[in-house]
C-alpha angles and dihedrals in degrees: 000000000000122000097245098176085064095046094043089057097044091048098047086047091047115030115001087087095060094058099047084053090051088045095053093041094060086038090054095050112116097229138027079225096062088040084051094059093035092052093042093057097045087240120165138204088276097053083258133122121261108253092233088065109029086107094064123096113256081223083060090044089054103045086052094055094045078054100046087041097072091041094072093107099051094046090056087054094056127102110189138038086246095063094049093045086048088052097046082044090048103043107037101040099099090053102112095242103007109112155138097327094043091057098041091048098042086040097051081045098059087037098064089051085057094041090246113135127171114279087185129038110256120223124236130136112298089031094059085048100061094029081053096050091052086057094245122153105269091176092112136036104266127024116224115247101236083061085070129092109277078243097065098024082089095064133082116258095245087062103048089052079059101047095047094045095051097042104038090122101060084057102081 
């Protein structure tokens, strides 16, 4: 088994903060519609492309925001994390490149605007992997947080997707 006291640390000292300021930036927009195109985009604080999605076409990126951008009614209509990731799914999947990470981050994006986070850990990837190499159960699409190990069942499920994707390595 991992030794999660040591990972916990290293990831609250390296990357958590990254993920509070990107929660905050979407949060302090000054309209769901702004969070919506900047979600859409994959734009950060900076004016930059998120690194989880620099490998996806700009014609895939704007086709996804004409399509968000219809949805802001119904965004605003949703009361979980869960409804607004199931929209973003719905809607954009048939989308060429765009997948699994890009609903779960622009998802968790709009969420944050909405004050929606995750109360599961979504599965992509990186996620499965590490979800995988702790031996959890990858059938669905999210894995519920009391499945987890007690070291991880304390944090928020955002951060548990991160924990499990940049460490997936330490894992096996």
């Amino acid at each position: 088994m991992p030794n999660f006291t040591v990972i916990i640390k290293h990831y609250k000292r390296k990357h958590w903060q990254n993920t509070i300021d990107e929660i905050n930036w979407f949060r302090s927009q000054s309209s769901l519609i702004q969070v919506i195109e900047l979600a859409a985009i994959a734009k950060d604080h900076r004016g930059k492309r998120y690194s989880h999605q620099w490998s996806i076409k700009p014609l895939a990126l704007d086709k996804a925001k004409t399509v968000l951008l219809t949805m802001t009614n119904s965004f605003q209509q949703c009361g979980s994390f869960e409804q607004v990731h199931e929209l973003v799914k719905t809607k954009l999947h048939k989308i060429c490149g765009i997948g699994e990470l890009y609903f779960y981050d622009t998802s968790f994006r709009i969420g944050a605007k909405l004050n929606l986070l995750p109360e599961k850990v979504y599965l992509h990837r990186g996620v499965r992997e590490g979800a995988s190499a702790l031996g959890l159960d990858i059938a669905g699409y999210a894995i519920e947080m009391d499945t987890l190990p007690d070291e991880l069942k304390h944090l928020p499920p955002y951060e548990v997707e991160d924990i499990l994707c940049i460490y997936k390595d330490q894992f096996n």
